[in-house]
C-alpha positions as CSV (number, residue, x, y, z in Angstrom):
1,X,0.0,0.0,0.0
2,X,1.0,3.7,-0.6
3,X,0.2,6.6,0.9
4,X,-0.3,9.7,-0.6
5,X,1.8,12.4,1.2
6,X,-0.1,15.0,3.2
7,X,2.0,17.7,1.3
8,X,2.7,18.4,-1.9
9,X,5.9,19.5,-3.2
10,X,6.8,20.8,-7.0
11,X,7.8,17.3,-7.5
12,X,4.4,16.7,-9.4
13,X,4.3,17.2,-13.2
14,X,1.5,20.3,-13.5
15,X,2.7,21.5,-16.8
16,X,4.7,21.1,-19.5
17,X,7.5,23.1,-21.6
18,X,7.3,27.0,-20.7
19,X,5.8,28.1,-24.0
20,X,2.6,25.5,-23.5
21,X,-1.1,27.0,-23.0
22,X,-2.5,25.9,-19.9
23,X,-5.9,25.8,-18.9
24,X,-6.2,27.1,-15.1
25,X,-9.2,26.7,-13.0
26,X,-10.9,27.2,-9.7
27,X,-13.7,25.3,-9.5
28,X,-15.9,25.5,-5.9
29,X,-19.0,24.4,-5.2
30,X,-21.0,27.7,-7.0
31,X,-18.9,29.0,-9.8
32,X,-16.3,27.5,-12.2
33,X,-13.4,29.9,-13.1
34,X,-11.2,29.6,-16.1
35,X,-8.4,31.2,-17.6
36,X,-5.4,30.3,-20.1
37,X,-1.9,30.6,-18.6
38,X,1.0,31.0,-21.7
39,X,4.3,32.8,-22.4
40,X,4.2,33.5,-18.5
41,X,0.8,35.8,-18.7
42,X,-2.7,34.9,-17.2
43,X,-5.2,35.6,-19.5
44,X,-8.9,36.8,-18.4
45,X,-10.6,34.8,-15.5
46,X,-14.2,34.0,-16.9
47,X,-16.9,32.5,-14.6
48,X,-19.1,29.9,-14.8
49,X,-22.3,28.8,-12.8
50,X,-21.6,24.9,-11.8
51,X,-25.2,24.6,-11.7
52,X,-25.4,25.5,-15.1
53,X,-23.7,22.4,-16.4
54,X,-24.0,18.8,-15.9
55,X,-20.2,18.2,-15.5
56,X,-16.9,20.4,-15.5
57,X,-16.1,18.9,-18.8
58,X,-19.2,20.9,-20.5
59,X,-18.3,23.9,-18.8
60,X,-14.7,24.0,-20.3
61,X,-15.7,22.9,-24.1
62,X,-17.8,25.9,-23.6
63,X,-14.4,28.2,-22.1
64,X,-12.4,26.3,-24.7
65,X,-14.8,27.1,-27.8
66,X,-14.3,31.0,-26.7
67,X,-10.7,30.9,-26.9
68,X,-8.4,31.6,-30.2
69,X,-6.7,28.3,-31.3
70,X,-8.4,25.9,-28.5
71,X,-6.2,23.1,-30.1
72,X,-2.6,24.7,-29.0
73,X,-4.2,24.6,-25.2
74,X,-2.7,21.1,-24.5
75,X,-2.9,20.7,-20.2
76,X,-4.7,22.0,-17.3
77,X,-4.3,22.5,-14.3
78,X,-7.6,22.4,-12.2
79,X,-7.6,24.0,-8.3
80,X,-10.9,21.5,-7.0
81,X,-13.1,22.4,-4.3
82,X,-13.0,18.5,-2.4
83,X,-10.2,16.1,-1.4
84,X,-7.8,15.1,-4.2
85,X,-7.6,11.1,-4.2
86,X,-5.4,9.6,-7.0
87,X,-6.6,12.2,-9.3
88,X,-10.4,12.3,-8.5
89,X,-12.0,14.1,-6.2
90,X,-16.0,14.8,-5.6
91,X,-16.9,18.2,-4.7
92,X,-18.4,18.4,-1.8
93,X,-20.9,21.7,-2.4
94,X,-22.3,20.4,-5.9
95,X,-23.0,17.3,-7.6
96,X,-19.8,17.4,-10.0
97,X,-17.5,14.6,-10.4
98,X,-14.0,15.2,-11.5
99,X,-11.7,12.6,-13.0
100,X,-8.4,13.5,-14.2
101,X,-7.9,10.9,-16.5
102,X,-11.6,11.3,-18.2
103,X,-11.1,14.6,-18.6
104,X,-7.5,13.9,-20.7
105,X,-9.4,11.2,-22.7
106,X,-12.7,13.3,-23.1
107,X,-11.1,17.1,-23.7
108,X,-7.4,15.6,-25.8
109,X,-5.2,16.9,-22.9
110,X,-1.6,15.6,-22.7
111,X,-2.0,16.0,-18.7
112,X,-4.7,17.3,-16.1
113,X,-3.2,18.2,-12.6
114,X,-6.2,18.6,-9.6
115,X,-5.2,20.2,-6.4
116,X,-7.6,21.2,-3.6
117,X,-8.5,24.7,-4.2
118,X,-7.2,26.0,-1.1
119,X,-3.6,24.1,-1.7
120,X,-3.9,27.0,-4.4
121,X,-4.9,29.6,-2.2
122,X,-1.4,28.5,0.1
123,X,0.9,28.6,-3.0
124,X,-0.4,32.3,-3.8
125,X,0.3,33.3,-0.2
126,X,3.8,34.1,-1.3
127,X,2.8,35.9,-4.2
128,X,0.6,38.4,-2.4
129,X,1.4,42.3,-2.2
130,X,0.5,45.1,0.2
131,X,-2.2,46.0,-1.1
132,X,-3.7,42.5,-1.7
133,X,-3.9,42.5,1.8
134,X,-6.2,44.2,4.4
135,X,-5.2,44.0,8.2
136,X,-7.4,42.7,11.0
137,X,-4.7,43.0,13.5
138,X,-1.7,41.4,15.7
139,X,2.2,42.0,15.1
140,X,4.3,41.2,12.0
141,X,4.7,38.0,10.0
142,X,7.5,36.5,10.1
143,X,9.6,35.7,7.2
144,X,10.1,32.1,6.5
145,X,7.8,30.9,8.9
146,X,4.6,28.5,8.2
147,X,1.6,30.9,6.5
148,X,-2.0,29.1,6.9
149,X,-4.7,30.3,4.6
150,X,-8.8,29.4,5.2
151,X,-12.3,31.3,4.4
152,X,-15.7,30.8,4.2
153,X,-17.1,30.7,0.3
154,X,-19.4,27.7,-0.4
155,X,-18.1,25.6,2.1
156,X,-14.8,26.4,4.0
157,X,-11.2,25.6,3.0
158,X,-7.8,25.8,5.1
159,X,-4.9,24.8,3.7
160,X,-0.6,26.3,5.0
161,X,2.5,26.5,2.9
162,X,5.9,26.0,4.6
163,X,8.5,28.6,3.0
164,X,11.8,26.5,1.9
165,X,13.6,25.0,-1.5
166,X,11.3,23.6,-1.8
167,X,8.2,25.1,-0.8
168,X,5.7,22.7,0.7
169,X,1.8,23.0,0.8
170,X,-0.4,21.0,3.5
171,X,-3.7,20.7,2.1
172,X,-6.8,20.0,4.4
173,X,-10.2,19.0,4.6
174,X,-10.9,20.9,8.0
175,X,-14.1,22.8,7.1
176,X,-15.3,19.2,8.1
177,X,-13.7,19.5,11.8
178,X,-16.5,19.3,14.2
179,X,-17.5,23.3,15.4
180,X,-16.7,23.9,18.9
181,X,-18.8,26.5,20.9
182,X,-16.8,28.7,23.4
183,X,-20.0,30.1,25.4
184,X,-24.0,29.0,26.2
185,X,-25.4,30.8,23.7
186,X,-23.8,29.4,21.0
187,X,-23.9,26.1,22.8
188,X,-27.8,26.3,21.9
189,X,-27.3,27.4,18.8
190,X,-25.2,24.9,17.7
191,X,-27.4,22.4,19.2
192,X,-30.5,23.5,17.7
193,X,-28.4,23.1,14.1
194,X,-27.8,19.4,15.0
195,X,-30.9,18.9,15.9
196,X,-31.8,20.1,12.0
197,X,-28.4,18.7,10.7
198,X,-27.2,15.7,12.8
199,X,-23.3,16.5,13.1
200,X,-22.6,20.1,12.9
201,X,-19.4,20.6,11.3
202,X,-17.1,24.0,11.3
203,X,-18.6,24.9,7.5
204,X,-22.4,24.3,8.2
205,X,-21.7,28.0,10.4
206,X,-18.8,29.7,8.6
207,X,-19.6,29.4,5.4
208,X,-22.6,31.4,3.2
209,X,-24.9,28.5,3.8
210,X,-23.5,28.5,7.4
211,X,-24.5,31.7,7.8
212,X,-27.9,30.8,7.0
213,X,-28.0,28.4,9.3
214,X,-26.9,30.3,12.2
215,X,-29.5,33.0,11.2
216,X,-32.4,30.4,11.1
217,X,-31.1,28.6,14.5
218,X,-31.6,32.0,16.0
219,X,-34.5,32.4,14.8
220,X,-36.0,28.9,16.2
221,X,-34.7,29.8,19.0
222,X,-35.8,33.4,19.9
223,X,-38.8,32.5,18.2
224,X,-39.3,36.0,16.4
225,X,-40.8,36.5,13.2
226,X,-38.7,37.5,10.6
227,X,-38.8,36.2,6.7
228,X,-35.6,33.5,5.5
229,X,-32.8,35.4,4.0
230,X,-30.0,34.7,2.2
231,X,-26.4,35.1,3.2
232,X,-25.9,38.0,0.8
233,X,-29.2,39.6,2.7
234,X,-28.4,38.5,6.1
235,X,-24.9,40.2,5.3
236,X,-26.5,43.5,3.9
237,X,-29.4,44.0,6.8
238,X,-26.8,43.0,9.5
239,X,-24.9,45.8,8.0
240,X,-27.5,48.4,7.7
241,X,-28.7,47.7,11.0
242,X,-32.5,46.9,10.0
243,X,-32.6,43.7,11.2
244,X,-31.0,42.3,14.6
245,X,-31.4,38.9,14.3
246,X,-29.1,39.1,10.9
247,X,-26.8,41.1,13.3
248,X,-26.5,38.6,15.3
249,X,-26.1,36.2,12.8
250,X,-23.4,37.7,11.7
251,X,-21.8,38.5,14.8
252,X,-21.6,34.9,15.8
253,X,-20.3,33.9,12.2
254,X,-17.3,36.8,12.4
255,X,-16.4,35.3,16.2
256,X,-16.6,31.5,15.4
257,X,-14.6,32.7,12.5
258,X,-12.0,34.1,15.5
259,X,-12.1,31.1,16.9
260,X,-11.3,29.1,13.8
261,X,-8.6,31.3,12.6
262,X,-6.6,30.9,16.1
263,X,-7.1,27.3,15.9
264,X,-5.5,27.4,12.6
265,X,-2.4,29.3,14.0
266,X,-2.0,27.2,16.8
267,X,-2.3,23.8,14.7
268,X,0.0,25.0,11.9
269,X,2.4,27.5,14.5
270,X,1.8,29.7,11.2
271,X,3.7,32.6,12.7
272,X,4.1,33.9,9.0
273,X,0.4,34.7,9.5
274,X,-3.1,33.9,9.5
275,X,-4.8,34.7,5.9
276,X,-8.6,35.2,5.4
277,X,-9.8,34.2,1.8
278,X,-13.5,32.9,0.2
279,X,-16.2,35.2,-1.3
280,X,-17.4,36.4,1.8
281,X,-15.1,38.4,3.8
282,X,-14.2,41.0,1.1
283,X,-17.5,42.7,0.9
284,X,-17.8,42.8,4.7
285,X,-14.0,43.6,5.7
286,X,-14.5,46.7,7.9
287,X,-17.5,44.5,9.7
288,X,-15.2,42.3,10.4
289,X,-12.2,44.5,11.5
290,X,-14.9,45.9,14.3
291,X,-16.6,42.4,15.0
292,X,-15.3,39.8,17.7
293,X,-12.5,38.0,15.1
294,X,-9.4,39.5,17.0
295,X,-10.6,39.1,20.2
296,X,-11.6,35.3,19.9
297,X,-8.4,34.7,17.6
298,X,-6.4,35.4,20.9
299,X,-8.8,34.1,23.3
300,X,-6.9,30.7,23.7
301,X,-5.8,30.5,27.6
302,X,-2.3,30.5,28.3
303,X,-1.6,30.6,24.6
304,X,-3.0,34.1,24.7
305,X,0.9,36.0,23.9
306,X,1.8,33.5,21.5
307,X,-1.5,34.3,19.3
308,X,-1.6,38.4,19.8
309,X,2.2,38.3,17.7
310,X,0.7,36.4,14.8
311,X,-1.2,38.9,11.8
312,X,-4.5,38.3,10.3
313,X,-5.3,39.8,7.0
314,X,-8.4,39.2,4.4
315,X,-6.8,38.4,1.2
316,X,-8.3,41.5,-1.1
317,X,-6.7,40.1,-4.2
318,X,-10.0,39.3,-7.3
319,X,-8.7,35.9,-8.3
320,X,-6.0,34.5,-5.6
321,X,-6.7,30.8,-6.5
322,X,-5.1,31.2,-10.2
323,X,-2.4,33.9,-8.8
324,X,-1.5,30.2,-6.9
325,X,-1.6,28.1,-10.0
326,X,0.5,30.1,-11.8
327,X,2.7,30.0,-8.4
328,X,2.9,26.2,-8.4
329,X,3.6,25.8,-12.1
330,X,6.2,28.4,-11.7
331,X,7.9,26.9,-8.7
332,X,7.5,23.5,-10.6
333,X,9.3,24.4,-13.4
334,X,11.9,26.1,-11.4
335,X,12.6,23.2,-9.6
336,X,15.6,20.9,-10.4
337,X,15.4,17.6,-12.1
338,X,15.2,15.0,-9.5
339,X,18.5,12.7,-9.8
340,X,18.0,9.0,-10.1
């Protein structure tokens, strides 16, 4: 029996010769993102609803048949929303099935890489500028050191790179952890979701659909009368301040958040930093800033100092999942041949 390593290296083969056309894409559990990498340059990021198509492989033939010369775009290199097995994963948010080696013999590719889309999230962490970043507090990062990256979209991804030659990425499934509550009230909320889930895991709150779920547990259980809402509505009114059970919602969903993010840190010792990515968090950064998230990030006991030096920052960059891919095929092809 082998085991499959629980990093990955640029030892794997995403790409070819530098000069090849590469499809890149970020595919979660709502929207399917493509773009062509060649000559070094990342070409426009188009989106795609999943829900629209009944498999990935119709959504690229339709990205493909956009393109100019469709034929020269010989590989891809796919950033997958779902644990990577053997070159198949399941998406966990949609009903879409990914197989490496159907998609080479369906689509004519000479190769298809999948990595877990937040192992692409991890590579672009070096990549990042000053101003792809917004700052939610604590001290400086520091160079070299383990950087963990998670965030709520569709579900909730974490994944750390470790800085070295070369650099190594831990990829994760632990938006599956089970959600701990640090106080009674969200003791009873939790327990009201698992009495409408079963097992409550850390994504059924921090996620959009999670924050649905914390807005209708608070609901249930302050018995109020208010009508459902989506995330992007419970965000908004929360915001607005015309309605306080969405406040709360989201007030619970920024601290848990806190909590999650501190976890992280202390799991990984990712003194390079603590970086906030997904959907979410970018259109509600200043909420954020003033909500709970430091507080609860360094609310860990006697592990209280070693948490308040570590930085959190939201990752403000459009597309950071393909700013990784390009990362990883770049580091890839940098690497040295391995010596028999």
């Amino acid at each position: 029996m082998t085991l499959e390593p629980f990093y990955s290296t640029a030892a794997r083969s995403l790409s070819g010769a530098e000069d090849e056309r590469v499809l890149l894409g970020d595919i979660g559990g709502t929207n399917a993102r493509f773009a062509v990498f060649a000559g070094g340059v990342l070409g426009p990021v188009e989106h795609y609803p999943v829900a629209a198509y009944a498999n990935i492989a119709a959504a690229i033939t339709v990205f493909l048949a956009r393109q100019e010369q469709p034929e020269t775009i010989t590989s891809a290199v796919l950033g997958v929303a779902g644990p990577v097995e053997d070159g198949h994963t399941e998406l966990v948010n949609s009903g879409w099935v990914i197989d490496a080696a159907a998609l080479r013999t369906g689509l004519g590719f000479s190769r298809v890489t999948l990595i877990n889309d937040f192992e692409a999230i991890a590579w672009a962490l070096l990549k990042f500028k000053p101003e792809h970043l917004k700052s939610i507090g604590g001290g400086s990062a520091q160079p070299g050191r383990v950087m963990a990256a998670l965030g709520p979209g569709t579900g909730l991804g974490l994944a750390a790179i470790i800085p070295g030659d070369p650099n190594r990425v831990i990829a994760t499934e632990g938006g599956h952890v089970n959600l701990a509550a640090s106080s009674e009230r969200e003791d009873a909320v939790i327990a009201q979701m698992r009495r409408k889930l079963g097992r409550v895991s850390v994504e059924r709150a921090i996620s959009g659909p999670g924050l649905q779920n914390l807005y209708e547990a608070i609901v249930e259980l302050d018995h109020v009368d208010v009508p459902p809402r989506s995330a992007a509505e419970i965000s908004q009114s929360a915001i607005d301040g015309s309605c306080p059970i969405s406040k709360a919602a989201l007030d619970m969903f920024c601290a848990m958040l806190g909590t999650v993010a501190g976890d992280a840190a202390l799991l990984f010792r990712a003194r390079g930093g603590v970086y906030l990515a997904g959907g979410i968090l970018p259109r509600i950064t200043d909420y954020v800033a003033q909500s709970e998230f430091r507080a609860r990030f360094e609310a860990k006991g006697r592990m209280r100092g070693y948490l308040e030096t570590i930085p959190t920052s939201i990752i403000m960059h459009t597309d950071p999942a393909f700013l990784g891919l390009v990362a990883a095929i770049e580091s890839e092809r940098a690497a040295p041949p391995i010596q028999a």
